[in-house]
Backbone as JSON Lines, residues from 0, in Angstrom:
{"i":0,"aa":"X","n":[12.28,-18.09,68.01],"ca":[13.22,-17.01,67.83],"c":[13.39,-16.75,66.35]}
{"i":1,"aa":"X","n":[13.59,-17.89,65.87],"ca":[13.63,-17.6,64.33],"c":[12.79,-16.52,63.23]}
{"i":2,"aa":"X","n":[11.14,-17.41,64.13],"ca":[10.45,-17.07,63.67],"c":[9.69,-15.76,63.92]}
{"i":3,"aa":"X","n":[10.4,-14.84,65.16],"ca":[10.4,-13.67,65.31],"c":[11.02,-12.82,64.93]}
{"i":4,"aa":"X","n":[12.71,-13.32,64.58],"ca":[13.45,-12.86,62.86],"c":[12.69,-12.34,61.84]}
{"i":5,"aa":"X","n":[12.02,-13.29,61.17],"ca":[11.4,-13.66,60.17],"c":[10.24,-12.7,60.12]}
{"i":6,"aa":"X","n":[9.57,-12.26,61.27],"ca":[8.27,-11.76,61.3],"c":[8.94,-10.0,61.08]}
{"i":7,"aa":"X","n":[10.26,-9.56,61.97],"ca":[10.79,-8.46,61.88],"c":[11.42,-8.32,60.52]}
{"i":8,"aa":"X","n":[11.83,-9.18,60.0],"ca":[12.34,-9.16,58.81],"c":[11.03,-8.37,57.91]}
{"i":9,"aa":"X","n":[10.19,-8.83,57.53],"ca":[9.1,-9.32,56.87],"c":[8.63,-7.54,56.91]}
{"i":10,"aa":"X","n":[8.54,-7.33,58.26],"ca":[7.72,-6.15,58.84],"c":[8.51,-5.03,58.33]}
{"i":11,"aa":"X","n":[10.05,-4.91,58.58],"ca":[10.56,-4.24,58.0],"c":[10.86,-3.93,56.38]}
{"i":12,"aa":"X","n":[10.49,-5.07,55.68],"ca":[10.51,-5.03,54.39],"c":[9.07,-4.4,53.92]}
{"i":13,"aa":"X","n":[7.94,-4.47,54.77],"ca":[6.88,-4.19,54.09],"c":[6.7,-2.57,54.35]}
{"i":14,"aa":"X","n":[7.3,-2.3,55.48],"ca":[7.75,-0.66,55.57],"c":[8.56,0.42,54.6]}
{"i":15,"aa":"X","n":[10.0,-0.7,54.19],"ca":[10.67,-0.16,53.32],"c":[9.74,-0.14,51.95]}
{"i":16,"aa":"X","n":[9.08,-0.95,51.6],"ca":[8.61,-1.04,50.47],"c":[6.96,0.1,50.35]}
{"i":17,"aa":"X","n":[6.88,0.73,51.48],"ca":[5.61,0.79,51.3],"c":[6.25,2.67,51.55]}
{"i":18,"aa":"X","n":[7.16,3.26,52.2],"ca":[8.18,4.31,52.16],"c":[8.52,4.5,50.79]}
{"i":19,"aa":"X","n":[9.4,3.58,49.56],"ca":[9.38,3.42,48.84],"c":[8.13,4.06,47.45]}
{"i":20,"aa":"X","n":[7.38,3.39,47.5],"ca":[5.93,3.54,47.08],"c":[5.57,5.13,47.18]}
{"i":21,"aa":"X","n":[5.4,5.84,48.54],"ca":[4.57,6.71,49.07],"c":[6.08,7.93,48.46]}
{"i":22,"aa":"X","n":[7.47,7.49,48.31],"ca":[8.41,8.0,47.41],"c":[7.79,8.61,46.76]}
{"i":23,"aa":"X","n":[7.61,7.3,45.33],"ca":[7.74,7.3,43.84],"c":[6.22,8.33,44.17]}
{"i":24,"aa":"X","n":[5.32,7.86,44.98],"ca":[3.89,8.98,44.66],"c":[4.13,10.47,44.54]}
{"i":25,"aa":"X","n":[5.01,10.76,44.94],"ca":[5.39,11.89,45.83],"c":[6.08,12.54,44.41]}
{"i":26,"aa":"X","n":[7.36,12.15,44.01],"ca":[7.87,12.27,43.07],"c":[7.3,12.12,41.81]}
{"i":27,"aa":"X","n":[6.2,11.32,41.57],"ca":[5.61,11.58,39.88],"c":[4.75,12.63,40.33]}
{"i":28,"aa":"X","n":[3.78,13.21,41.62],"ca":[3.0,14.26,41.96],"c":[3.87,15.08,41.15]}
{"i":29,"aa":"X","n":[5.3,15.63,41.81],"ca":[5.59,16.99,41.89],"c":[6.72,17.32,40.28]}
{"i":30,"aa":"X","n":[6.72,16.38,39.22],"ca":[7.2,16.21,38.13],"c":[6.26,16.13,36.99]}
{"i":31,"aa":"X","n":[4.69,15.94,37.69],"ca":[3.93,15.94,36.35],"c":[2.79,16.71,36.9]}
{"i":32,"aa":"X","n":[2.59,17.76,36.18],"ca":[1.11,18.61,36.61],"c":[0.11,18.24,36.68]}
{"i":33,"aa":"X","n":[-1.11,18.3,36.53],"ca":[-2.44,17.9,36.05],"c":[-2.53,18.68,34.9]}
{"i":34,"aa":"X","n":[-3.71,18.24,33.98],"ca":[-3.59,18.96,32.7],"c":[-4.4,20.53,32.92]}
{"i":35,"aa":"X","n":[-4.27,21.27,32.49],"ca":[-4.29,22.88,32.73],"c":[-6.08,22.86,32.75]}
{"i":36,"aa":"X","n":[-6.88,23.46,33.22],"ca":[-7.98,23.48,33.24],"c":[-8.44,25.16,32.48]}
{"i":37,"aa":"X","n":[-7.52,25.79,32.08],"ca":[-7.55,27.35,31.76],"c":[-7.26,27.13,30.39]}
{"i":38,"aa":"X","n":[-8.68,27.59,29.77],"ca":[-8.85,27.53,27.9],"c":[-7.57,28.25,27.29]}
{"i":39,"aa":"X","n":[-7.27,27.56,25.98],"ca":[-6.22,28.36,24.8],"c":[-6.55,29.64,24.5]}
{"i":40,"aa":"X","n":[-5.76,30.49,24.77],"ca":[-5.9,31.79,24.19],"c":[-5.69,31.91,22.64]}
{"i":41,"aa":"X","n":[-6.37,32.06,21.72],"ca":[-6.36,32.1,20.46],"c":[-6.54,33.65,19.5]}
{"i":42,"aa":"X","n":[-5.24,33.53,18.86],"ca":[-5.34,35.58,18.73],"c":[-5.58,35.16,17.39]}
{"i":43,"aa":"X","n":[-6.46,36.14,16.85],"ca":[-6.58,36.37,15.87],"c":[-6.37,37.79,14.89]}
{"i":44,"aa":"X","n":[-5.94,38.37,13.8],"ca":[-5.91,39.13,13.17],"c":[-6.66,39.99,12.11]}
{"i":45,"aa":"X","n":[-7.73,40.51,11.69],"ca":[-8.25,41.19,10.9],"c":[-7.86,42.01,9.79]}
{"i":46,"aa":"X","n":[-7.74,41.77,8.63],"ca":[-7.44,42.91,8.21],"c":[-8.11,43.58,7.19]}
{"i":47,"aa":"X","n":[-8.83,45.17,7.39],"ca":[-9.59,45.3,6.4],"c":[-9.02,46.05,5.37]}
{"i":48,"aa":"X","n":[-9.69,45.86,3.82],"ca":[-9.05,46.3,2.85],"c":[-10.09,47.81,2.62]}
{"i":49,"aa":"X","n":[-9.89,48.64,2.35],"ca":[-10.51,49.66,1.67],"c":[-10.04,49.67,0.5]}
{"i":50,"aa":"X","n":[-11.21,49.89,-0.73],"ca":[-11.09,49.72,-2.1],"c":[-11.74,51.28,-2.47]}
{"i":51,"aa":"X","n":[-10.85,51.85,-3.14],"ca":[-11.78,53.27,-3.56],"c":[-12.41,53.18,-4.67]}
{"i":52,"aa":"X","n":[-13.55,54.18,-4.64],"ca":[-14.38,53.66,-5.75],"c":[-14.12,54.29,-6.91]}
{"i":53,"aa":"X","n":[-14.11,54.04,-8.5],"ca":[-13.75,54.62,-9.42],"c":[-13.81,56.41,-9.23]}
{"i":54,"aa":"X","n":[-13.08,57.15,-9.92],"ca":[-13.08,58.42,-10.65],"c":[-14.79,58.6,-11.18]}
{"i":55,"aa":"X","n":[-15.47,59.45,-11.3],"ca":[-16.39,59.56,-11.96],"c":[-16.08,60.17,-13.27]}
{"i":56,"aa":"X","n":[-17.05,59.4,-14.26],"ca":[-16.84,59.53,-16.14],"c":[-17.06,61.58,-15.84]}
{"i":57,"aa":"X","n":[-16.0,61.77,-16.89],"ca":[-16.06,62.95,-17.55],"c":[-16.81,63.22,-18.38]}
{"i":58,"aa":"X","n":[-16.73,62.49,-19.2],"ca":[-17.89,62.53,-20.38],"c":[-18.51,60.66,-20.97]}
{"i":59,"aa":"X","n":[-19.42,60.39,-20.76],"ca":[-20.09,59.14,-20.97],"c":[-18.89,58.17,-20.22]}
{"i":60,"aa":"X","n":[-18.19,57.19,-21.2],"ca":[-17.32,56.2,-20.63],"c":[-15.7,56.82,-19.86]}
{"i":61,"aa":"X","n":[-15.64,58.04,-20.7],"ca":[-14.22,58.49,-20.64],"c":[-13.63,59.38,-19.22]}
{"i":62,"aa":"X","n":[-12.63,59.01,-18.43],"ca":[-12.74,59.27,-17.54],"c":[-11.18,60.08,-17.08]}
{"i":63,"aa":"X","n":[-10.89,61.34,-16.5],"ca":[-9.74,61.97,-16.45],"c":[-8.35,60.58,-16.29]}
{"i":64,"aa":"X","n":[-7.57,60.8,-17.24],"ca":[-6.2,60.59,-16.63],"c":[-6.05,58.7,-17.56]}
{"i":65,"aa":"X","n":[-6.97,58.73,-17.93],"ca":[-6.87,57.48,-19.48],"c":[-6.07,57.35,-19.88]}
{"i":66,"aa":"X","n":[-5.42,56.66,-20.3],"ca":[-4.05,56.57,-21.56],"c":[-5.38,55.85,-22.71]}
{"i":67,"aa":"X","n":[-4.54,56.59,-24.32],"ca":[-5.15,56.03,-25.14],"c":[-5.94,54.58,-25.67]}
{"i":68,"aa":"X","n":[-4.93,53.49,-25.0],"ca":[-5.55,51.7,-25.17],"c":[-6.81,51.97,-24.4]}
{"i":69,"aa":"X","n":[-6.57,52.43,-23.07],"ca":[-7.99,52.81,-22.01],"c":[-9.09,53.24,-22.47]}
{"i":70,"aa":"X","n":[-8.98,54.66,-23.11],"ca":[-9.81,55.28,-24.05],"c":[-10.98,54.45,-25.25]}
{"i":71,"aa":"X","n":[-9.92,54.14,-25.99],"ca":[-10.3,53.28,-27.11],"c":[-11.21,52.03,-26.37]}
{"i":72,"aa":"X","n":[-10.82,51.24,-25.82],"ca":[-11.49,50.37,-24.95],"c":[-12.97,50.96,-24.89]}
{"i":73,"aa":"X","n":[-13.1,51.9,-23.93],"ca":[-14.15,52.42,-23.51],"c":[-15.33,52.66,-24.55]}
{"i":74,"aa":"X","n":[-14.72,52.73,-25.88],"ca":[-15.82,53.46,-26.98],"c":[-15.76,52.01,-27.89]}
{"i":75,"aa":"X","n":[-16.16,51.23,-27.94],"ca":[-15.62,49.8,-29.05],"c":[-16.51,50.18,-30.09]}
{"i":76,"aa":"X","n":[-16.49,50.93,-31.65],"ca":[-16.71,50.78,-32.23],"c":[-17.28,52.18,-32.59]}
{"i":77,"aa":"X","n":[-16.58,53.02,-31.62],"ca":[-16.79,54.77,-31.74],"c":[-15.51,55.59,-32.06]}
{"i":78,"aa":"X","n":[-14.79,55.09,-31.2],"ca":[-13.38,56.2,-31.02],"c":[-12.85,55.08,-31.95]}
{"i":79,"aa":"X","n":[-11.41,55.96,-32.43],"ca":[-10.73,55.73,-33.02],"c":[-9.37,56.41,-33.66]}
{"i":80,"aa":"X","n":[-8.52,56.54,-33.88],"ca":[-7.63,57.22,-34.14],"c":[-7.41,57.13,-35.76]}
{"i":81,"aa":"X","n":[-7.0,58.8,-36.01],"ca":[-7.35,59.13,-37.26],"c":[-6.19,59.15,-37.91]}
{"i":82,"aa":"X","n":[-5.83,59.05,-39.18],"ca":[-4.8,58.45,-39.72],"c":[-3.97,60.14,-39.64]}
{"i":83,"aa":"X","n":[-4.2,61.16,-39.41],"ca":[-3.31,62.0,-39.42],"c":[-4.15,62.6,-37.68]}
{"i":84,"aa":"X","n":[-3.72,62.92,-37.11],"ca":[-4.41,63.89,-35.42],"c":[-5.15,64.97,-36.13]}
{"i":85,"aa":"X","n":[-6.4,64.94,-35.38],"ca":[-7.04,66.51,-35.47],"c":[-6.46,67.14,-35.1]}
{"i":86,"aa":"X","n":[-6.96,68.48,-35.16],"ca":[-6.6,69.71,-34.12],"c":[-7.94,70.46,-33.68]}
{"i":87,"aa":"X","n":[-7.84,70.67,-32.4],"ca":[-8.58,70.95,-31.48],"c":[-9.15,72.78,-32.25]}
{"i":88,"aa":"X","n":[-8.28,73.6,-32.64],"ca":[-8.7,74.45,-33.32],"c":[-8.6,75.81,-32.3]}
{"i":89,"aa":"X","n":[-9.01,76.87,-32.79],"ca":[-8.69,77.95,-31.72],"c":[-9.82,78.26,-31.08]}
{"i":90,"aa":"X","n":[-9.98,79.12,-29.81],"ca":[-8.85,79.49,-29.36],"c":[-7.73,78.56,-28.81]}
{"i":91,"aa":"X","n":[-8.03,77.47,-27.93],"ca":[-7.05,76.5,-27.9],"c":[-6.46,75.66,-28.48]}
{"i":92,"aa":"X","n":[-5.62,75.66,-29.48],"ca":[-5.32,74.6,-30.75],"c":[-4.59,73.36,-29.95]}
{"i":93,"aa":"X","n":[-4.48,72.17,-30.28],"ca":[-3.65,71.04,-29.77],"c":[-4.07,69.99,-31.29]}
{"i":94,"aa":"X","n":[-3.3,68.97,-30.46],"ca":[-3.36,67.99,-31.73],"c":[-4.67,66.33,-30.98]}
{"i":95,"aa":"X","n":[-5.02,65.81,-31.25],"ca":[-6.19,65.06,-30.82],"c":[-5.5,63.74,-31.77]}
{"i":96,"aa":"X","n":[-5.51,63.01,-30.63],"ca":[-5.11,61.61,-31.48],"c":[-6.23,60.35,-31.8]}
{"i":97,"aa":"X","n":[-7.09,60.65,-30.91],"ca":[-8.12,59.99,-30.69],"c":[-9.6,60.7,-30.93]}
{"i":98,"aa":"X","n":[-10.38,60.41,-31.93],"ca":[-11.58,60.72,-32.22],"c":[-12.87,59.68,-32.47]}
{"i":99,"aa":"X","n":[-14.44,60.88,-31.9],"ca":[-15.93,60.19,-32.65],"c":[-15.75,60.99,-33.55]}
{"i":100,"aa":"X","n":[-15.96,59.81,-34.9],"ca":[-16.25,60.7,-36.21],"c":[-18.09,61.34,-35.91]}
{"i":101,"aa":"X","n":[-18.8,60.83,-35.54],"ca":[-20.16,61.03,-35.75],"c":[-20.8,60.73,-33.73]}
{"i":102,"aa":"X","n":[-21.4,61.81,-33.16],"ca":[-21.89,60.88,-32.38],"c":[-22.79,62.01,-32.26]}
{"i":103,"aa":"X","n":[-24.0,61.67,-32.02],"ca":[-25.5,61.79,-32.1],"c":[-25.96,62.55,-30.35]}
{"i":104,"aa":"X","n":[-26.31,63.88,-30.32],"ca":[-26.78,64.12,-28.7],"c":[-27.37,65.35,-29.22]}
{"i":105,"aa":"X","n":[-28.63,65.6,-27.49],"ca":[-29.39,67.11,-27.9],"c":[-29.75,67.56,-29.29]}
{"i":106,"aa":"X","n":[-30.39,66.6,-29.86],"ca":[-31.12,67.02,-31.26],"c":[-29.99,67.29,-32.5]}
{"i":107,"aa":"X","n":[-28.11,66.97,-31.81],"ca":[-27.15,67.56,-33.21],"c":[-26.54,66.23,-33.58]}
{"i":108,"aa":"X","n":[-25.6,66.17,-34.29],"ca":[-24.52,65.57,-34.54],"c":[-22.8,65.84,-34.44]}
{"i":109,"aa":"X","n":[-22.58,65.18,-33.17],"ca":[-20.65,66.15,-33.27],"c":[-19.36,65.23,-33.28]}
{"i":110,"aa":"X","n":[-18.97,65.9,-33.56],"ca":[-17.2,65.64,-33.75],"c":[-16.61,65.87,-32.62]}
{"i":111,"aa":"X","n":[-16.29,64.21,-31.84],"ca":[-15.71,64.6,-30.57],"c":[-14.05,64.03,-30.87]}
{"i":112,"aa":"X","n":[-13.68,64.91,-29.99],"ca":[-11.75,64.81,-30.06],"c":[-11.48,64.35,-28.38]}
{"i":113,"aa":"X","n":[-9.94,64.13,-28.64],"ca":[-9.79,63.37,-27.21],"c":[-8.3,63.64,-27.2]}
{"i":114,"aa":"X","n":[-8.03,64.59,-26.12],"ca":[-6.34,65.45,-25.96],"c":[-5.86,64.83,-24.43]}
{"i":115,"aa":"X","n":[-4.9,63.94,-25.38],"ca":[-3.6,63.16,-23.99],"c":[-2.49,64.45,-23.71]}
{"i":116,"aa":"X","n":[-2.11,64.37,-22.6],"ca":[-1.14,64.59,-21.92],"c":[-0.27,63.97,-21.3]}
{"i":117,"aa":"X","n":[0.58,64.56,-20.2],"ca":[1.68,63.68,-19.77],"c":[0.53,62.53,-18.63]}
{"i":118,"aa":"X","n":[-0.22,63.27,-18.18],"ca":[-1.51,62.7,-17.06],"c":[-2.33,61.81,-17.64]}
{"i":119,"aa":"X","n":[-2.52,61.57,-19.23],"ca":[-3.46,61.17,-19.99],"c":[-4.64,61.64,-20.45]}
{"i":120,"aa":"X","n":[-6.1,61.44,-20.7],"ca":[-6.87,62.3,-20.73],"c":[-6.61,63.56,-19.89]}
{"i":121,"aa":"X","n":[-7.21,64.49,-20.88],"ca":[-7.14,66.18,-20.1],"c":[-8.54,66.77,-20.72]}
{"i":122,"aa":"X","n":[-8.35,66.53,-22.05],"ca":[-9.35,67.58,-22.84],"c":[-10.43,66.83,-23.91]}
{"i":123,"aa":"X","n":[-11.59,66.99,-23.72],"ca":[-12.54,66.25,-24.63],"c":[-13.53,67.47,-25.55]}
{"i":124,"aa":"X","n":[-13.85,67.46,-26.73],"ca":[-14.15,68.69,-27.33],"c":[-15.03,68.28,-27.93]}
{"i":125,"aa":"X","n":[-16.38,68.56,-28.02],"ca":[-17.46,67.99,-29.1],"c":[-17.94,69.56,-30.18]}
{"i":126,"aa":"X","n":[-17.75,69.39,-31.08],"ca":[-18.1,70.49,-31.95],"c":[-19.05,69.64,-33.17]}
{"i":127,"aa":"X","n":[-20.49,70.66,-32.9],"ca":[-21.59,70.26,-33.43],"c":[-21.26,70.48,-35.16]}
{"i":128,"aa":"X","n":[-21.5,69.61,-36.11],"ca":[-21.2,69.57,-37.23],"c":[-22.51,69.97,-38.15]}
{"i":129,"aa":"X","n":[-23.39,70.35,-38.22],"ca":[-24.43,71.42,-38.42],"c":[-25.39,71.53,-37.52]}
{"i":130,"aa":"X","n":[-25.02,72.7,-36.49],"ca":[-25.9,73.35,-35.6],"c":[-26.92,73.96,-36.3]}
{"i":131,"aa":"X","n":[-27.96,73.81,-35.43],"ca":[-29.05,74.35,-35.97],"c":[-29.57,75.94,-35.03]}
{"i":132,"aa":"X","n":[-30.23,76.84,-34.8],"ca":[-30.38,77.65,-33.94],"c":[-30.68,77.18,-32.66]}
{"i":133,"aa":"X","n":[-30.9,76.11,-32.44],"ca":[-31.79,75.66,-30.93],"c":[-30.37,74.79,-30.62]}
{"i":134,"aa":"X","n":[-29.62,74.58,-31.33],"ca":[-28.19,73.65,-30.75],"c":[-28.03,74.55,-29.68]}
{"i":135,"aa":"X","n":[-27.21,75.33,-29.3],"ca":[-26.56,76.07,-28.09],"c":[-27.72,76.27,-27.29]}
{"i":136,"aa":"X","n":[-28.65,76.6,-27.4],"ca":[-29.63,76.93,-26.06],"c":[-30.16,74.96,-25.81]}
{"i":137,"aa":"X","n":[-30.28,74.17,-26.7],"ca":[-30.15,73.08,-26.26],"c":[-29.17,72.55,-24.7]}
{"i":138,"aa":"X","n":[-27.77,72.79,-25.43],"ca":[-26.71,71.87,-24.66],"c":[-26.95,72.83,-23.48]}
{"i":139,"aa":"X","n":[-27.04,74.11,-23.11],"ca":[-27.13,75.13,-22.05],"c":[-27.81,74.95,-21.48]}
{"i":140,"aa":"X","n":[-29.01,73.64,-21.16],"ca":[-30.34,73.47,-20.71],"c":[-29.94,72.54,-20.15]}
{"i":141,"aa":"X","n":[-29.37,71.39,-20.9],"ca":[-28.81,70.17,-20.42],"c":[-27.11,70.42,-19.52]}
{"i":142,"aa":"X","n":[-26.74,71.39,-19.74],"ca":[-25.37,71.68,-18.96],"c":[-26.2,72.35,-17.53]}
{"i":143,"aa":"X","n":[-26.78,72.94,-17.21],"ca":[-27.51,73.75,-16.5],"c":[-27.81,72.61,-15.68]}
{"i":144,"aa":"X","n":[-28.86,71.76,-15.89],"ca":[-29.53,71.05,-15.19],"c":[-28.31,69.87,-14.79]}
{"i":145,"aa":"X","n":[-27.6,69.62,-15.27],"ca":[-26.46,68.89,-14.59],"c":[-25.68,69.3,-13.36]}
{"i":146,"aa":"X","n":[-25.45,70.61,-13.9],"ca":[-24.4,71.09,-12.92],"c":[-24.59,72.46,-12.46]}
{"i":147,"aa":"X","n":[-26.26,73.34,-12.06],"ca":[-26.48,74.19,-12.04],"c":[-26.58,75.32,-12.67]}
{"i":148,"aa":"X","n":[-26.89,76.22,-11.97],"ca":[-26.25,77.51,-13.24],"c":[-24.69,77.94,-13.29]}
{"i":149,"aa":"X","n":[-24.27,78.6,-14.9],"ca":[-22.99,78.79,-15.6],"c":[-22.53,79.38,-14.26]}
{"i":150,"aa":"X","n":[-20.89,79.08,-13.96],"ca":[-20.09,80.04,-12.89],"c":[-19.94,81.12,-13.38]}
{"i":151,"aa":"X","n":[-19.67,81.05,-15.34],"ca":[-19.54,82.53,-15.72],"c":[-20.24,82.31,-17.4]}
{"i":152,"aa":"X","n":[-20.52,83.96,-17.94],"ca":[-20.81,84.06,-19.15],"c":[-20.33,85.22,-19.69]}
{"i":153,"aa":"X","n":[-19.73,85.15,-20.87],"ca":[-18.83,86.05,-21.83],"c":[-19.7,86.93,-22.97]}
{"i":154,"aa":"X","n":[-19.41,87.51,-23.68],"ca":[-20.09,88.14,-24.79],"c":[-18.65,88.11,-25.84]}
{"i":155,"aa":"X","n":[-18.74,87.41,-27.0],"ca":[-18.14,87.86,-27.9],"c":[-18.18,88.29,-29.09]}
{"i":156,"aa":"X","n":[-17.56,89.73,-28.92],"ca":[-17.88,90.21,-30.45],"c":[-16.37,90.51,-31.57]}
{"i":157,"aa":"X","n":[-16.59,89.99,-32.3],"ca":[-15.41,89.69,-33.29],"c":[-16.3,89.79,-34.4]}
{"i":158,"aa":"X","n":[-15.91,89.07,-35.5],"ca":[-16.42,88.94,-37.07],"c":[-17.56,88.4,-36.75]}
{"i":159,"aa":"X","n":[-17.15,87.55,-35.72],"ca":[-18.89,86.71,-35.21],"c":[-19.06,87.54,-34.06]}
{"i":160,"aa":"X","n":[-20.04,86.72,-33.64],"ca":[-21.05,87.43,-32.14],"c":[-21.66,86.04,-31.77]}
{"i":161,"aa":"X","n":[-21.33,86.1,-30.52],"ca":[-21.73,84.89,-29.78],"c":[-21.66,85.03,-28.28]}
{"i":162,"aa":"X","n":[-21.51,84.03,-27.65],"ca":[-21.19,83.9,-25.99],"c":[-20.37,83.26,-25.8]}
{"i":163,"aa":"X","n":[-19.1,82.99,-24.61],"ca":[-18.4,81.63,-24.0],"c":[-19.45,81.65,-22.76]}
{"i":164,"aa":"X","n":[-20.24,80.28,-22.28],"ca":[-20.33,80.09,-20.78],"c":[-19.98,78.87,-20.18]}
{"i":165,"aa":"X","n":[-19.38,79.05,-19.3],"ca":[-18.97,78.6,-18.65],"c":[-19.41,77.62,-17.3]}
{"i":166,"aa":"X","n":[-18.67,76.96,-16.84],"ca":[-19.17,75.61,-15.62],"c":[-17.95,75.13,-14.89]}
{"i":167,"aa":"X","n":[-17.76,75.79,-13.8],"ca":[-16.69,75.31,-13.38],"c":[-16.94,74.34,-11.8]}
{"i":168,"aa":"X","n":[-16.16,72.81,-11.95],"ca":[-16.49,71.67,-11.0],"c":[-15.07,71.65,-10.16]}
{"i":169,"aa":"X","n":[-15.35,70.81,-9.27],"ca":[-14.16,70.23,-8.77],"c":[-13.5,69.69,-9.45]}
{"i":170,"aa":"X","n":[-13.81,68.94,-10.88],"ca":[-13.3,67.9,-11.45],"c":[-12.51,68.81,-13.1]}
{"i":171,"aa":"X","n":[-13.29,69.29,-13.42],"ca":[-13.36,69.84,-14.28],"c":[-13.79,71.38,-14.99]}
{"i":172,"aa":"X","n":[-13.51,72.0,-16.12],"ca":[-13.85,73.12,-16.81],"c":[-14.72,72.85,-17.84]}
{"i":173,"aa":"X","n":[-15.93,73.2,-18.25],"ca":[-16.86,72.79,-19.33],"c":[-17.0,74.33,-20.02]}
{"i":174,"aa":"X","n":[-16.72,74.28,-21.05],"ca":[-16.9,75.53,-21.88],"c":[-17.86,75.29,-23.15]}
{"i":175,"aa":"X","n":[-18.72,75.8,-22.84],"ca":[-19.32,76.46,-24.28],"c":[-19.87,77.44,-24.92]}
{"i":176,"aa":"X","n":[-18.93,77.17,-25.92],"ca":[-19.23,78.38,-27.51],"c":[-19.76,78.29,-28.38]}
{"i":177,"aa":"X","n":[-20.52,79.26,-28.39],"ca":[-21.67,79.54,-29.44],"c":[-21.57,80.53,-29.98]}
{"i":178,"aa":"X","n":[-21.16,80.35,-31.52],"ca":[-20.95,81.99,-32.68],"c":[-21.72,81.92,-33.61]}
{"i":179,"aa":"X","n":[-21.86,83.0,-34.11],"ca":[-22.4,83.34,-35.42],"c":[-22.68,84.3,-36.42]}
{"i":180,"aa":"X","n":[-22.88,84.42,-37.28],"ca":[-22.87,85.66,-38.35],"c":[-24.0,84.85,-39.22]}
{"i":181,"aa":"X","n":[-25.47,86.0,-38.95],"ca":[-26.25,85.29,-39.31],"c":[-26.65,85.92,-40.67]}
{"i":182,"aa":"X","n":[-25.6,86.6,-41.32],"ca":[-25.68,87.82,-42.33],"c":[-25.07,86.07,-43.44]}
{"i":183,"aa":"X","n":[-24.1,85.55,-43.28],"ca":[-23.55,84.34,-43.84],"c":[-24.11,83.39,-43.81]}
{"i":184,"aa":"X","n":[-25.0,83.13,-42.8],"ca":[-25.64,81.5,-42.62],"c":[-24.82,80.65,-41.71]}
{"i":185,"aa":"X","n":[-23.5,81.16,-40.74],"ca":[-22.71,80.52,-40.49],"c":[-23.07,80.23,-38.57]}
{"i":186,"aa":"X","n":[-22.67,79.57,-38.65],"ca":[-22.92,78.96,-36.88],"c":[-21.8,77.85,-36.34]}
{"i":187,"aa":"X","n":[-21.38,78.14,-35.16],"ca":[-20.23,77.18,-34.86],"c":[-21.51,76.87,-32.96]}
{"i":188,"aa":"X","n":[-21.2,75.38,-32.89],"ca":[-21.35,75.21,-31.55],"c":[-20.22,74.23,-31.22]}
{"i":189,"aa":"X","n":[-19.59,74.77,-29.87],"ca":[-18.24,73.82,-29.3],"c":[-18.54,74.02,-27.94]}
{"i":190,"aa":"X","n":[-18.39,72.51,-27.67],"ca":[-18.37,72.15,-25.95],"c":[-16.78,71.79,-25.64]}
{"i":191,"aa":"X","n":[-16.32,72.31,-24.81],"ca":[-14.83,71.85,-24.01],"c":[-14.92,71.17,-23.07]}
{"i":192,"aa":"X","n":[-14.46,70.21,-22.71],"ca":[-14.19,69.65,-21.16],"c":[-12.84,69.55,-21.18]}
{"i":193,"aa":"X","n":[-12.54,70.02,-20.28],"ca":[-11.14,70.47,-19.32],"c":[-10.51,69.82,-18.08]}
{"i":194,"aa":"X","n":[-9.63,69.08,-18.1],"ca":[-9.56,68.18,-16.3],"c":[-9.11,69.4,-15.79]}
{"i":195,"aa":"X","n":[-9.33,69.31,-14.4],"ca":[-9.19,70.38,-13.34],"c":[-7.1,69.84,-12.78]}
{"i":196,"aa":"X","n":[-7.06,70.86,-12.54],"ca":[-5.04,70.31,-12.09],"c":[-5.36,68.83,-11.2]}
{"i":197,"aa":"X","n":[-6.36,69.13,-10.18],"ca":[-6.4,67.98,-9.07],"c":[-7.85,67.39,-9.4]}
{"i":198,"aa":"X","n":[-8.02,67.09,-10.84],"ca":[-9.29,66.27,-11.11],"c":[-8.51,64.63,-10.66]}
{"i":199,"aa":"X","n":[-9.73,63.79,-9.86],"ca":[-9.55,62.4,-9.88],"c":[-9.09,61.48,-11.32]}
{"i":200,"aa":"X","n":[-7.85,60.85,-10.94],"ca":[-7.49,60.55,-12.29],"c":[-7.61,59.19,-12.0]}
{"i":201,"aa":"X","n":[-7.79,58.48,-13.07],"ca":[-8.35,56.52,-13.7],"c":[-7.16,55.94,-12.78]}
């Protein structure tokens, strides 16, 4: 009898304990997931920069809308500022703070000036310092082939006799004048460059 106690005892404990067990299985199942089998979504961002590319030179280094340090920079051992300002001269007179005493093109030698504004560069002026007869039909060959043929051409007759022609860009106004009185020996050649209101500025 005892030992049929003992056996129910026994039997019942190995039930409770094994209820128990099939519990705790039950309960760590539904408290802990399995680990996710579905990859990290990983975002990423791009961002591209657009860089615009410089203004194109107006004339050699010099480029619309400069401030003078800029300028000077550009020419190391050309430009320079003159202890009193040129003047640009007529028909358009201004004052030029920045000048080439000497610079060498198309068979001449000229005197280039350099006119700031509130924008900075505006106006660059080369006036040939002894033209010879082939100076103006020179630069007109080389203006031509740059930028086509003149948009316009002038006749002027005054004390001198000469031409204005003209080149007009998106960027810019290029003028040149060519006078003379060949009764004197006298000859003027002047190139203008002009920024346009909405020329690309530095």
């Amino acid at each position: 009898m005892i030992l049929a106690t003992r056996s129910r005892a026994l039997l019942g404990l190995a039930v409770v304990t094994g209820t128990l067990a099939a519990c705790r299985a039950k309960e760590q199942g539904t408290t802990q997931a399995p680990p996710s089998t579905v990859p990290a979504v990983t975002t990423s961002t791009t961002t591209t920069t657009t860089t615009m590319p410089p203004p194109p030179p107006a004339w050699r280094s010099a480029v619309w809308g400069m401030k003078k340090p800029e300028l000077l920079a550009a020419f190391p051992g050309e430009a320079q500022k003159p202890a009193t300002p040129a003047d640009f001269g007529q028909p358009r007179p201004g004052p030029a703070d920045v000048a080439i005493p000497a610079y060498e093109a198309d068979g001449a030698t000229f005197r280039v000036l350099f006119g700031f504004g509130a924008d900075g560069l505006g106006r660059i002026q080369l006036t040939a310092l002894k033209p010879s007869s082939a100076t103006c039909e020179d630069l007109e060959k080389r203006l031509t082939q740059e930028h086509a043929k003149p948009s316009s051409r002038n006749a002027i007759e005054t004390s001198l006799r000469g031409e204005e022609i003209l080149w007009t860009t998106p960027r810019e106004t290029i003028t040149l004048s060519c006078l003379e009185k060949p009764s004197l020996g006298f000859r003027t050649v002047t190139l203008d460059y002009t920024a346009a209101s909405g020329a690309p500025k530095n």
